[in-house]
VOGU-3710 file (C-alpha; in Angstrom, 3 decimals, decimal comma):
1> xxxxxxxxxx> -27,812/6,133/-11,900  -26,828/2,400/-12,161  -29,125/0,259/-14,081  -29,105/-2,277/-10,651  -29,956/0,873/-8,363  -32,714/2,143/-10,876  -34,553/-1,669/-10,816  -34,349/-1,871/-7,470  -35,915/1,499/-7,034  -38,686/0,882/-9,581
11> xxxxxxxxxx> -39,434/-2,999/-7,282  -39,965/-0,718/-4,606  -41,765/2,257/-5,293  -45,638/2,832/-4,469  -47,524/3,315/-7,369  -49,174/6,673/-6,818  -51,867/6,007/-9,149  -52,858/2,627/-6,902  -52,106/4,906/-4,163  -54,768/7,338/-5,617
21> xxxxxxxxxx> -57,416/5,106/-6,582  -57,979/3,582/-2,962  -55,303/0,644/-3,612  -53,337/-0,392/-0,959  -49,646/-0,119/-1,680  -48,814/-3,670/-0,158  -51,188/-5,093/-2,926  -49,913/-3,331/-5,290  -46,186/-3,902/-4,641  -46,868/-7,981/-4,161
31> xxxxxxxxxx> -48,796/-7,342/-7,647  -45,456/-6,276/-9,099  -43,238/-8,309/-7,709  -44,999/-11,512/-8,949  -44,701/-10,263/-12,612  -41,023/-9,877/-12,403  -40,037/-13,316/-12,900  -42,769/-14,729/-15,128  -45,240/-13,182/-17,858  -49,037/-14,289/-15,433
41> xxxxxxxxxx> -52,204/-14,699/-17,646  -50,772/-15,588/-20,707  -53,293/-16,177/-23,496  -51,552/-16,262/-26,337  -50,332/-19,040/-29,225  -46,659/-20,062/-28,935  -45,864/-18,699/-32,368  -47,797/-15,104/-31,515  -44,084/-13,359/-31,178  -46,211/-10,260/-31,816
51> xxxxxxxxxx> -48,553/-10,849/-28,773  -46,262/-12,451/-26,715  -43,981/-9,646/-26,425  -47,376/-7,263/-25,602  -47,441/-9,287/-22,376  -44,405/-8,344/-21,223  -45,136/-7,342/-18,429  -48,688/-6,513/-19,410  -51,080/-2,683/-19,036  -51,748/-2,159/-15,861
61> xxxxxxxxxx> -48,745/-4,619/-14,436  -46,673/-2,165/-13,543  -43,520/-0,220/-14,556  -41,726/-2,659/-17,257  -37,961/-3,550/-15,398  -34,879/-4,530/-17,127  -35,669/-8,320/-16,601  -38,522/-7,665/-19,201  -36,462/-5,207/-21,455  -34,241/-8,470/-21,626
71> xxxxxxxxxx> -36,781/-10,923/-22,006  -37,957/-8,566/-24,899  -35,216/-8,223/-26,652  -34,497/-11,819/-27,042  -37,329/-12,826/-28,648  -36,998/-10,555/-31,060  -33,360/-11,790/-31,840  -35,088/-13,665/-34,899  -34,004/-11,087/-37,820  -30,706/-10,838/-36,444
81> xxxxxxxxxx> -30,266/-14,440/-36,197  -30,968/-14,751/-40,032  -27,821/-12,603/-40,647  -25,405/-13,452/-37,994  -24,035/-16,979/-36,818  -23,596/-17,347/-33,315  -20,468/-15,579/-31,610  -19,338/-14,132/-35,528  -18,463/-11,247/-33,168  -16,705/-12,418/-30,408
91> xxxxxxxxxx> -13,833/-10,461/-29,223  -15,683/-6,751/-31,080  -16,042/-3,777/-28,356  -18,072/-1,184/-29,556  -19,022/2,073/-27,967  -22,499/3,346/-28,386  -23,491/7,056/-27,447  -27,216/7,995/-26,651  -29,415/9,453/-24,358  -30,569/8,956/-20,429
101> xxxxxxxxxx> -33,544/10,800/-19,970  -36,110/9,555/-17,289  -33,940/6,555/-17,467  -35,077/5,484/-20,707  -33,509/5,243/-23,982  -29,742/3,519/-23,232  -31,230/1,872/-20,250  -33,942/0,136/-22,404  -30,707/-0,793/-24,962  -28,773/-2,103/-22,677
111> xxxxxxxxxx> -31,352/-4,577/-21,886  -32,919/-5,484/-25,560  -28,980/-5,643/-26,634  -27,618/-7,932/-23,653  -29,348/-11,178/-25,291  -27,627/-9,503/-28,752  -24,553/-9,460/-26,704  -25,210/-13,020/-25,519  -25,369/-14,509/-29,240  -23,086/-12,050/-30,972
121> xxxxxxxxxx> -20,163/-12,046/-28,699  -19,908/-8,716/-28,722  -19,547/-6,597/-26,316  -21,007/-2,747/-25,770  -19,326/0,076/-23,520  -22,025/3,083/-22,691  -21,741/6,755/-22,777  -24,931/7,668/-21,383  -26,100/11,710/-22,018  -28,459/13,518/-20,174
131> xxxxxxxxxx> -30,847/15,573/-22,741  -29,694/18,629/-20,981  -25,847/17,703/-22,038  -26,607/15,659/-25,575  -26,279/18,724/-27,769  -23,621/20,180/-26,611  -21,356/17,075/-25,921  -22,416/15,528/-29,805  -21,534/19,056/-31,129  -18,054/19,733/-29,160
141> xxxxxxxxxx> -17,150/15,770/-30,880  -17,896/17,032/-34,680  -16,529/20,206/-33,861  -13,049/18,546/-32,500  -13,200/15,983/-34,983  -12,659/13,667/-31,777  -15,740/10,808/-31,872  -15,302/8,610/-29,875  -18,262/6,259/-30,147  -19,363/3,501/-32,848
151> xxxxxxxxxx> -22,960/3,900/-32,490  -24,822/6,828/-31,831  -28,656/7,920/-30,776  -29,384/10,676/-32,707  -32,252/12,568/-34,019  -32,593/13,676/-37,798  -31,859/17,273/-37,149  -28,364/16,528/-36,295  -28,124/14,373/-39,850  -26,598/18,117/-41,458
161> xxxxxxxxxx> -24,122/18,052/-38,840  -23,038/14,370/-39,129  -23,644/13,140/-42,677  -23,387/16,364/-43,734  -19,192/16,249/-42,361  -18,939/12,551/-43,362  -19,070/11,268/-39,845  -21,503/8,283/-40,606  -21,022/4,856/-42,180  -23,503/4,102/-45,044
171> xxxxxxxxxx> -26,150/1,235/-44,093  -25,606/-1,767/-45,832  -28,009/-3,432/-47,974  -28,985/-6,366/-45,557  -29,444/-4,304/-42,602  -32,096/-2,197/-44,347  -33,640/-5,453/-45,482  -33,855/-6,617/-41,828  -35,469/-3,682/-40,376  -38,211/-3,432/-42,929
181> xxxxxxxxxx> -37,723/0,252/-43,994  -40,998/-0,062/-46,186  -42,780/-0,449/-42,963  -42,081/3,569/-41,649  -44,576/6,445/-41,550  -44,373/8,182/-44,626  -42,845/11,224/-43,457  -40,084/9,457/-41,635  -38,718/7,334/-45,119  -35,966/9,548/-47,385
191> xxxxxxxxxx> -34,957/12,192/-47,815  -35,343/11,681/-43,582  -32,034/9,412/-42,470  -29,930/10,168/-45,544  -27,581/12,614/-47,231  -26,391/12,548/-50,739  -28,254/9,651/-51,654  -27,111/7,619/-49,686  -28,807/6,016/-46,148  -27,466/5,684/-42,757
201> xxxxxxxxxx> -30,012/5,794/-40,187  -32,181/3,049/-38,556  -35,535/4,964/-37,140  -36,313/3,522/-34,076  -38,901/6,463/-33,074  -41,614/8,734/-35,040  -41,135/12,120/-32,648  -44,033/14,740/-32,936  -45,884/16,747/-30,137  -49,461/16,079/-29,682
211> xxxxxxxxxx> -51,591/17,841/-26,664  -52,647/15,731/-23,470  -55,365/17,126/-21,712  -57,375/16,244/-18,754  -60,807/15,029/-19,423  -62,266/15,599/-15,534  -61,392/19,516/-15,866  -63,448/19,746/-19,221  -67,239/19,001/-19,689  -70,948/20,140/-18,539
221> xxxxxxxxxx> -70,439/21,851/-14,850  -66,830/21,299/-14,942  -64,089/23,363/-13,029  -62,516/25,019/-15,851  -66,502/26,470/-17,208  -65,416/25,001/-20,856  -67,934/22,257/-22,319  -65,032/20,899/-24,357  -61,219/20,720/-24,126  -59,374/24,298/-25,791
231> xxxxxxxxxx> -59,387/23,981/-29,794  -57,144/26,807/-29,777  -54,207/28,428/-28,248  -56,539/31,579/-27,412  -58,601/28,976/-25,923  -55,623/27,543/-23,482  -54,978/30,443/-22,008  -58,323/31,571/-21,578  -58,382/27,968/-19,602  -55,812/28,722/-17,791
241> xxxxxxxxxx> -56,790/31,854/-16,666  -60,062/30,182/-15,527  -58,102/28,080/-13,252  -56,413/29,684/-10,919  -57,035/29,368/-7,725  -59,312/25,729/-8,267  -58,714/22,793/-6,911  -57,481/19,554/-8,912  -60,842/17,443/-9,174  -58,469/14,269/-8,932
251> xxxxxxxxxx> -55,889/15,346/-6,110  -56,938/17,832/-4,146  -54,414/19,798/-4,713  -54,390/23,659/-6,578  -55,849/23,827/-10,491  -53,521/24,551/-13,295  -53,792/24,845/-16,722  -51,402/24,629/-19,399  -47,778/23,672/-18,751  -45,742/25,602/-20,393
261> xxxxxxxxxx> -41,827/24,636/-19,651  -40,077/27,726/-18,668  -36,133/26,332/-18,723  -34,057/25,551/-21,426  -33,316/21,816/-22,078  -30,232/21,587/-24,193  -31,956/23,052/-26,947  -34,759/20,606/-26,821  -36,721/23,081/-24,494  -37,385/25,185/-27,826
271> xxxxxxxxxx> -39,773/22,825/-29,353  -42,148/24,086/-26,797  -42,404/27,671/-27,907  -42,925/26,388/-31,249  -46,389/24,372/-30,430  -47,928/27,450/-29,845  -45,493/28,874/-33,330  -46,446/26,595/-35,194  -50,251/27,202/-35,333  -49,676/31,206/-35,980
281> xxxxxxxxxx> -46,264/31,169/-38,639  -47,445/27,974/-40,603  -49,227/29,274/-43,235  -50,987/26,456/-45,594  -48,893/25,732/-48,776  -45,956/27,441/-47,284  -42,844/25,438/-46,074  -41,060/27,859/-44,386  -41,930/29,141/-40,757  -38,221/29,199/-39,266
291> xxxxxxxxxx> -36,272/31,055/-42,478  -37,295/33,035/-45,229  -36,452/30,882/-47,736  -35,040/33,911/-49,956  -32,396/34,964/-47,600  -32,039/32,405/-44,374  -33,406/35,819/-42,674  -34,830/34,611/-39,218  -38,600/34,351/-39,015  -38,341/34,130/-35,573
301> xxxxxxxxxx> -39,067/37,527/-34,604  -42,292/37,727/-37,058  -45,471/38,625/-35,712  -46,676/34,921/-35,639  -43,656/34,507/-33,273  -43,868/37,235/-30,861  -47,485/36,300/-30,252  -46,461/32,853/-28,943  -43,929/34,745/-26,724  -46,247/37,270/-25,532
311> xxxxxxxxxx> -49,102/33,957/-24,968  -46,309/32,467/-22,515  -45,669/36,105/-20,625  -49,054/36,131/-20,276  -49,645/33,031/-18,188  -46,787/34,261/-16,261  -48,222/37,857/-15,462  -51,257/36,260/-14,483  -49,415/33,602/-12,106  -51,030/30,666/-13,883
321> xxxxxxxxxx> -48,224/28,626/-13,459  -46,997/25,955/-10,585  -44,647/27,989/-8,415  -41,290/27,787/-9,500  -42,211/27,178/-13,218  -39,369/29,041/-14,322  -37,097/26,089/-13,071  -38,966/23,707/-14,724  -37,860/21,583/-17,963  -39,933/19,352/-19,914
331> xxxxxxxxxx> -39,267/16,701/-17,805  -40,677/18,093/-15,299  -44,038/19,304/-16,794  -44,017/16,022/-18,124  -43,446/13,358/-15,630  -43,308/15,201/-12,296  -46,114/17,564/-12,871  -48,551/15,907/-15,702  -48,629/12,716/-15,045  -48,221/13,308/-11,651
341> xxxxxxxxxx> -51,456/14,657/-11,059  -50,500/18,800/-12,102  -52,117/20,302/-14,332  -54,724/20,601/-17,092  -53,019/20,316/-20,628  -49,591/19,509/-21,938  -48,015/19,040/-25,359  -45,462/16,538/-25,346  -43,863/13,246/-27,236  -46,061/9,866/-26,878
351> xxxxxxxxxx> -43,655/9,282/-23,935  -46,990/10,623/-22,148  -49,535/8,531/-24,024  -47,911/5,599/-23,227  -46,842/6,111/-19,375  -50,204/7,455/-18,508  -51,263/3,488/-18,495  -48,007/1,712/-18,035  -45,904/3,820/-15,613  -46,156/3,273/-11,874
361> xxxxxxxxxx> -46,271/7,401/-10,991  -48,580/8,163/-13,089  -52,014/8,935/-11,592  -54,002/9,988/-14,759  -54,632/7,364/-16,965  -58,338/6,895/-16,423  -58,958/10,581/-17,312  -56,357/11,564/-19,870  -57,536/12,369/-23,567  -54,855/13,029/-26,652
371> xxxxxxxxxx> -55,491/15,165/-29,830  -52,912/16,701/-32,520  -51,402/20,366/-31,578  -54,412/23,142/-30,793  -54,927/25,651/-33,957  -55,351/29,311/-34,122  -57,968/31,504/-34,526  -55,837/33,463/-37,391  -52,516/32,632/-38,991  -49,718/35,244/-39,907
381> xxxxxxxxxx> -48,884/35,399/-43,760  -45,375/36,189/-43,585  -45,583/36,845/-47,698  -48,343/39,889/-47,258  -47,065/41,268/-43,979  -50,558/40,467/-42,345  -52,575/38,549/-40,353  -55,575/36,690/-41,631  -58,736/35,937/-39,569  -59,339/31,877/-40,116
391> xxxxxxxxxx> -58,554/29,003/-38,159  -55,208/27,524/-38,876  -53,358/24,235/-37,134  -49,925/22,645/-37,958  -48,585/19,853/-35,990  -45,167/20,424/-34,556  -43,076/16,934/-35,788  -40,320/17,952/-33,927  -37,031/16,093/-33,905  -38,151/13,758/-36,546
401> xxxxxxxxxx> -37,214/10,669/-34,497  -34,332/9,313/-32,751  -32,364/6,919/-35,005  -29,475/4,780/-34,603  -26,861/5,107/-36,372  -23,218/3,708/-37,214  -20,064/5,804/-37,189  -17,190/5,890/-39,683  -14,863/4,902/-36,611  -16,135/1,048/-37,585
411> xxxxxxxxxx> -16,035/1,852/-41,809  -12,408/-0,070/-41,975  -12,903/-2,791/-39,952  -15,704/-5,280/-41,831  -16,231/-7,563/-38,613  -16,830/-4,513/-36,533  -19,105/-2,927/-39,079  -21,350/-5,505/-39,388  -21,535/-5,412/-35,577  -22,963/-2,144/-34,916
421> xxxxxxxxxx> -24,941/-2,384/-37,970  -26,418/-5,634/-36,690  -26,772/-3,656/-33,332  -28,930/-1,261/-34,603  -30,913/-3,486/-36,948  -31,928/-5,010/-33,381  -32,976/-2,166/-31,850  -34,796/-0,780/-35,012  -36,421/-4,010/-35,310  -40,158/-3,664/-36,720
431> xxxxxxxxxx> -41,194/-6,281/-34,051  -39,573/-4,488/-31,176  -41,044/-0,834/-32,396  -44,322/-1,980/-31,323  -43,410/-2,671/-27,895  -41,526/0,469/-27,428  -44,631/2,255/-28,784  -46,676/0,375/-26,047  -44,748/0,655/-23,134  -42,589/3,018/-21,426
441> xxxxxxxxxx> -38,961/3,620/-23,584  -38,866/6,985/-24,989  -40,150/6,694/-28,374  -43,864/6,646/-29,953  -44,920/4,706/-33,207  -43,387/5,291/-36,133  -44,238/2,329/-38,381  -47,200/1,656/-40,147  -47,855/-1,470/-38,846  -47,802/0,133/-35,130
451> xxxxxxxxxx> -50,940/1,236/-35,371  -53,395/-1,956/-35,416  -55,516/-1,187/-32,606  -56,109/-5,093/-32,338  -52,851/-5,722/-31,137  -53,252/-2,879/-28,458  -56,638/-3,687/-27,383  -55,147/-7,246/-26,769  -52,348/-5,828/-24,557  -54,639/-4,405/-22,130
461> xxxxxxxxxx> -54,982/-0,809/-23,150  -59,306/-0,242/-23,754  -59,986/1,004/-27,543  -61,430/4,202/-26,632  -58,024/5,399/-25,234  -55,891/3,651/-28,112  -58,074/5,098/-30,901  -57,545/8,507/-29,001  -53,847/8,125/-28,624  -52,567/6,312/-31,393
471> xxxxxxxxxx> -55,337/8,876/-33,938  -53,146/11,700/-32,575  -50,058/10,910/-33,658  -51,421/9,306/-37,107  -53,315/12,839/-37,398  -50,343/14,238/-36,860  -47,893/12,521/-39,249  -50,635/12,919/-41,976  -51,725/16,685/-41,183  -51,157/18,158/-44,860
481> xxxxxxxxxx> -49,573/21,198/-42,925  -47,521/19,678/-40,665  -44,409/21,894/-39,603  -41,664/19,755/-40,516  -37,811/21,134/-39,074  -34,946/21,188/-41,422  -32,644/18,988/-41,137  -29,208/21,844/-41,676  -25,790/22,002/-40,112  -26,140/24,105/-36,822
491> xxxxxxxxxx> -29,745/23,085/-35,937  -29,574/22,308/-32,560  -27,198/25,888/-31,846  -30,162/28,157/-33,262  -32,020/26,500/-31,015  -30,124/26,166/-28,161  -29,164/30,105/-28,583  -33,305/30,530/-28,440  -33,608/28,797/-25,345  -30,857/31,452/-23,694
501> xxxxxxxxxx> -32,972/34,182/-25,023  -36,309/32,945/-24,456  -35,073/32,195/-20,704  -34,032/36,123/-20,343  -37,610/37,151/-21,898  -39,350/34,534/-18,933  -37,226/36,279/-16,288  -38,036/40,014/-16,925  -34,434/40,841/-18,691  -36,115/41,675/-21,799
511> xxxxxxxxxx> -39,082/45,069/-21,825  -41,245/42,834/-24,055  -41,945/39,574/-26,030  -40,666/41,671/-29,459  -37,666/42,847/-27,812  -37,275/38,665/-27,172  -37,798/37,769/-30,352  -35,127/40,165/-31,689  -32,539/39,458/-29,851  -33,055/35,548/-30,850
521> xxxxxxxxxx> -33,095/36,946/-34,068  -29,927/38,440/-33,941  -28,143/35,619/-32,220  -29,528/33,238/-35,203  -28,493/35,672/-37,808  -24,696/35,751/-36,261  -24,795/31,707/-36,469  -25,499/31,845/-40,116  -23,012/33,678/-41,423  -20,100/31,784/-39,331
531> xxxxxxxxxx> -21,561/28,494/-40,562  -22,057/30,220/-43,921  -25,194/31,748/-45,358  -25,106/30,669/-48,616  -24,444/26,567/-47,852  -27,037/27,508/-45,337  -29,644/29,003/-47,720  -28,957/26,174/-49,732  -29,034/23,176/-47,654  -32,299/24,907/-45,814
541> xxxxxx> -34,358/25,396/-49,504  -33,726/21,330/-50,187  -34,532/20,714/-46,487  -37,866/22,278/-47,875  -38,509/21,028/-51,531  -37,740/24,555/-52,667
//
């Protein structure tokens, strides 16, 4: 989809949520159209970059549009203007690589970077990926030796692949000066974005799961009988077992409960199965819950693994799902079914946390709460063979972020270097992160100084639903047993491989959720030794500390 065809669509679409509420569409769409060209209401000092840009185009204004992804970006052109003179890169073309899902990510770029552009003289050519495609198209270009872009999107998992093969250029010293590295989470800062030492990614998002839940199907006399939302995954299902055959307080339409996505996603799909993982394999003061750390023998296939499986088949014996469930990818429990007005409870990136108050189709923001991943009522000790009876949780942090990051194809020519590198000092800008964080892009916070509650409150979102929100991802980042991925050669194939499996279990090919597990097992043994067990079992036990 063009970037022209996508505005034009987002000017005229009915909010649904408007639409919902009583609102008349006209109202809302005249609403809209009168923030396009100007930032209304303005309260702000002149020299408040911070809260200037928080107004742009304002909670509750309606779906941001490329005219404010420009407007933006420009007035955070400050750091780069420190480091660059104006047109120092006229005549540089550089390719950047990176995502299109939901019509974030590149879309957003494109707009924060055409002011860049503007100054710079530079000029960027797209490849735009849909997360379905991004694994395998990234991994046939290291595999062919054949990359073909300057700057890439690209999550930490991948860094084995890339920095591991010498694909990347190193960051230079004023670029990681500009974007305030200090300023990250703590788990996202090194060994996270380097190799050997030596740095060459620009975080521009803080990825874990947390669970949204709907706060009208919980409560005193409410549909699904529970007085509180599930603290547990024995408690989701039993939820969502409650639930059939309701009727969506908010909608109208049928009650559902947990949305589990059923197809695979590229290998991103995979991250699913392990929120519910997580909480059963992740045993306190033990690293590993995807290898043994002794062998790079799967875990996979564990006890703590199979009962996540068997938790999914479950919901699907019991037809707990939306029809069709087996088609649907976490974009669609996301966006066409959560925030739509379907279902009860998701896990998801803080894509959800922020478009549940800033997107046009999404109907739940008034009664959508936010909390880390849901614990276990007993937690698998993969070192005695046996289960143990007492609560456990472990947030999923999976992906560890997108990044940006610069390719070798630039390392010889200086002029071009400093381009991308000033490219993706812009987007990674700490000024920037909070409005991605705030509005619709992709990405969630992932500095420090994203979560001042303040600066929210004063951007329209109420504090009770920013302290909610931004508290689960801080709980998250800070949860002392957080499952953290590794970051090896190969990552994104184990789990891609898991998806095909999982997919056969869903459909009935497999007898059982252990016969499932094994053969994703098998598959992830047969990857190791053609990568190479022992680099494997090496790079994997550093991933971890070990």
């Amino acid at each position: 989809m063009k970037v022209e065809i996508y505005d034009a669509l987002m000017r005229r679409q009915a909010s649904r949520r408007d639409v919902l509420r009583g609102t008349a569409s006209a109202a809302a769409l005249l609403g809209l159209s009168g923030a396009v060209g100007g930032i209304p209401g303005m309260a702000f000092a002149a020299d408040d970059l911070r809260a200037q840009i928080l107004q742009i185009p304002g909670v509750g204004k309606g779906s941001p549009t490329d005219a404010d992804w420009q407007k933006v970006g420009e007035l955070c052109l400050g750091p780069t203007k420190a480091n660059v003179k104006q047109g120092e890169f006229a005549g540089v073309e550089l390719t950047f690589m990176g995502l299109n899902n939901q019509n974030l990510h590149n879309f957003l770029f494109r707009g924060f970077l055409k002011p860049w552009e503007a100054y710079t003289g530079a000029k960027i050519n797209w490849i735009d990926l849909a997360q379905a495609d991004y694994n395998a198209r990234l991994q046939q270009a290291i595999a062919t030796g054949t990359v073909d872009f300057d700057i890439l999107e690209m999550g930490a998992p991948f860094e084995g692949d890339t920095a591991g093969r010498g694909l990347l250029d190193e960051m230079p010293d004023w670029a990681a000066k500009q974007i305030e590295s200090d300023d990250l989470v703590s788990y996202l800062k090194p060994p996270v974005g380097t190799w050997g030492g030596k740095t060459y990614r620009v975080t521009i998002d803080g990825d874990c799961h947390t669970f949204a839940y709907r706060k009208d199907y919980f409560g005193e006399g409410s549909i699904s009988g529970m007085a509180e939302p599930p603290k547990t995954w024995q408690d989701v299902n039993a939820a969502s077992k409650a639930l059939i055959g309701k009727t969506d307080p908010l909608t109208g339409q049928p009650a559902y409960g947990y949305l589990d996505p059923l197809k695979g996603w590229g290998g991103f799909g995979f991250y699913f199965i392990e929120n519910r993982a997580t909480a059963y394999a992740k045993y306190p003061g033990d690293p590993a819950w995807l290898f043994d750390p002794e062998s790079m023998k799967p875990l996979v296939n564990n006890p703590a693994w199979v009962q996540a499986i068997q938790d999914v088949l479950d919901l699907i014996a019991a037809k707990a799902y939306p029809a069709d469930q087996i088609n649907a990818d976490p974009n669609t429990t996301a966006f066409s079914q959560f925030l739509a007005g379907t279902g009860a409870m998701l896990m998801w990136w803080g894509d959800v946390g922020s478009q549940a108050r800033t997107s046009d189709t999404s109907v739940v923001g008034d009664v959508v709460g936010f909390g880390i991943n849901r614990g276990s009522n007993r937690v698998y000790n993969r070192k005695t063979g046996q289960w143990e009876e007492k609560y456990n949780e472990a947030p999923n942090m999976a992906y560890l972020g997108w990044g940006i990051y610069v390719t070798k194809q630039v390392s010889s020519d200086e002029k071009k270097r400093k381009a991308a590198w000033s490219a993706a000092a812009h987007l990674g800008g700490k000024d920037l992160s909070l409005w991605t964080s705030a509005y619709p892009s992709g990405f969630q916070p992932y500095r420090q100084s994203n979560f001042n509650y303040d600066e929210w409150e004063k951007a329209g979102y109420d504090r009770t639903y920013i302290e909610d929100y931004l508290g689960s991802n801080a709980d998250s980042y800070n949860h002392p047993n957080a499952a953290i991925e590794p970051r090896i050669p190969g990552i994104f194939q184990y789990y891609s491989v898991a998806e095909d499996e999982l997919a056969k279990g869903f459909a009935g090919q497999y007898k059982s959720a252990q016969e499932t597990a094994d053969a994703i097992a098998a598959a992830w043994e047969k990857i190791t030794d053609q990568i190479g067990r022992d680099s494997q079992l090496k790079l994997y036990r550093a991933s971890l500390g070990l």
